[in-house]
C-alpha positions, 0 to 999 in steps of 0.5 A, a space after each residue: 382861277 376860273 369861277 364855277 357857271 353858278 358863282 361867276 353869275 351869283 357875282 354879277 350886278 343885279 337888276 330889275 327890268 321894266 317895260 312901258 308902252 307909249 300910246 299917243 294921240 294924233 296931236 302927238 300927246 302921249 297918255 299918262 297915268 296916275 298911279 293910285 299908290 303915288 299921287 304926287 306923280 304920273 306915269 305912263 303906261 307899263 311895269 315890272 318885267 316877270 321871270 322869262 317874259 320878254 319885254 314885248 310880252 311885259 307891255 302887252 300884259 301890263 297895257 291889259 291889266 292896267 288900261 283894259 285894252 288889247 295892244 300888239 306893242 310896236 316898235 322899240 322907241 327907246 331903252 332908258 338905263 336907270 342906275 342904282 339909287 341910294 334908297 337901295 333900289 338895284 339898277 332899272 333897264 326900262 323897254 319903252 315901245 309904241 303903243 299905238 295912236 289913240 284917240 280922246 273918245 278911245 281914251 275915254 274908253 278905257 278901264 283903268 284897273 282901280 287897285 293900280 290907277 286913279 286918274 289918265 290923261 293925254 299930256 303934251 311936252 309942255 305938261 311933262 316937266 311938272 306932272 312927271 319926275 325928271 327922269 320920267 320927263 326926260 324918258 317920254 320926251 326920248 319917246 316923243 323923239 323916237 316917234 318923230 323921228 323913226 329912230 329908237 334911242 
């Protein structure tokens, strides 16, 4: 028996779906964040997909609400797959694009949005294994790699 349209997709796995953009100095230090409603850990730059906004869209509106700076998001680096975990969050598809070169005095310029960001700073891979989770470690060092690279992984 073949399920209606509406009850095929009603059975579907669900999950949420965010973008993050990867702004880099010409040392190849990538810019992290520091979230103001977790401070044990950084972040980089990005968020939450909004219904029918394509992740492209997602990191150019989150870059200007979070850092105050205009961005046409590059190249797709990297697509980072996050399964469900056990505290009942639902599966994560994470887009992570080229956010372009950005320099100490351009980072110096920026206007973190106060309600979401405390702290930024330019981290190099030697900093990422203890400012960031594993898996966000393990997703910028991809992004590092896509960038050296030309690939997308």
């Amino acid at each position: 028996m073949t399920l209606p349209p509406a009850e095929y997709y009603a059975s579907l796995p669900t999950h949420i779906a965010g973008t993050g953009a990867i702004l880099h100095d010409p040392q190849g230090r990538i810019l992290l964040v520091q979230p103001s409603y977790r401070t044990d850990t950084w972040e980089i730059p990005g968020g939450a997909m909004d219904v029918g906004e394509y992740p492209w869209e997602t990191a150019r509106r989150e870059v200007k609400e979070e850092l105050g700076r205009g961005l046409s998001p590059g190249r797709l680096l990297v697509v980072d797959w996050v399964p469900p975990q056990p505290d009942g969050r639902p599966a994560l598809v994470n887009f992570l694009f080229d956010g372009g070169r950005l320099t100490q005095a351009e980072a110096e310029e920026l206007h973190l949005q106060p309600e979401e960001l405390i702290a930024w700073r330019l981290a190099g891979p030697a900093e990422w294994g203890h400012l960031l989770a594993p898996h966000m470690a393990r997703r910028i060092a991809a992004c590092a790699d896509a960038l050296s690279t030309g690939s997308t992984f």
